[in-house]
N, C-alpha and C positions, 0 to 999 in steps of 0.2 A: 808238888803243889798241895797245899792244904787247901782241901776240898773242904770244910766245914768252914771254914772261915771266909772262901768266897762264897758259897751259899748264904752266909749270913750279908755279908757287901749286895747280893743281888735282892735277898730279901729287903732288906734296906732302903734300898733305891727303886723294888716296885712300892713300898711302901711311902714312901716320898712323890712320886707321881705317879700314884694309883690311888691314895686318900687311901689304905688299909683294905682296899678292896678285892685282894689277890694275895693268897699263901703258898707257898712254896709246900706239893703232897712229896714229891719226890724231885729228885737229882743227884745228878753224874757229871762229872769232869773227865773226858778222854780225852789223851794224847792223843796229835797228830803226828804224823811222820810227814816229810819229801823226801825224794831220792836225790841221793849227792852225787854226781856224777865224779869227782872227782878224789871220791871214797868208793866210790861202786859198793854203796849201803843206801840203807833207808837210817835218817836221824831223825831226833826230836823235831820237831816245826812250830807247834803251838799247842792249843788248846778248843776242844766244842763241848758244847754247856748241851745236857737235855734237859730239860726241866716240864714236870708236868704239876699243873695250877691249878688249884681250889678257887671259885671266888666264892667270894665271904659274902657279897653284899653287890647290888648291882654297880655296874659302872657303865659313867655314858660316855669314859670316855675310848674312843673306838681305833684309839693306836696301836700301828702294828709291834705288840709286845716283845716280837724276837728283837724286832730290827731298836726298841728302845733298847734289850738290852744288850746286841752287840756295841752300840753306841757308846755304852758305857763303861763295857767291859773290854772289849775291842777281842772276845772270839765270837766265833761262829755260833749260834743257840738255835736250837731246835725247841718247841716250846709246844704242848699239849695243855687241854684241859681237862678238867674231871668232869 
């Protein structure tokens, strides 16, 4: 996974429904694994986003940022502020 490139798609899209109000200080893309029982291993699964947030500027609006951007992303995101 190019990790620069969906930083910039989530940057994007907080930027589209956040009015520029939230920047991306940091972030990480980790691998998940499950267990395959039928491999009796751990394999690839997905993907969890952490991302910790600047805002720029107030915002009124008061959605839960992770959950807009598993929405849009469809992994799991962990999300802090500065």
């Amino acid at each position: 996974m190019d990790e620069n490139r969906l930083k910039k798609v989530v940057q994007s899209a907080l930027d589209i429904s956040y009015d520029k109000s939230l920047l991306i200080s940091e972030f990480r893309a980790l691998q998940t694994h499950m267990y395959d029982n039928n491999k009796c291993d751990w394999v690839p699964d997905s993907y969890s986003l952490f991302l910790v947030l600047k805002r720029i500027k107030d915002c009124d609006d008061n959605r839960n940022v992770s959950s807009f951007i598993e929405s849009v992303i469809g992994f799991e995101c962990v999300v802090d502020f500065d």
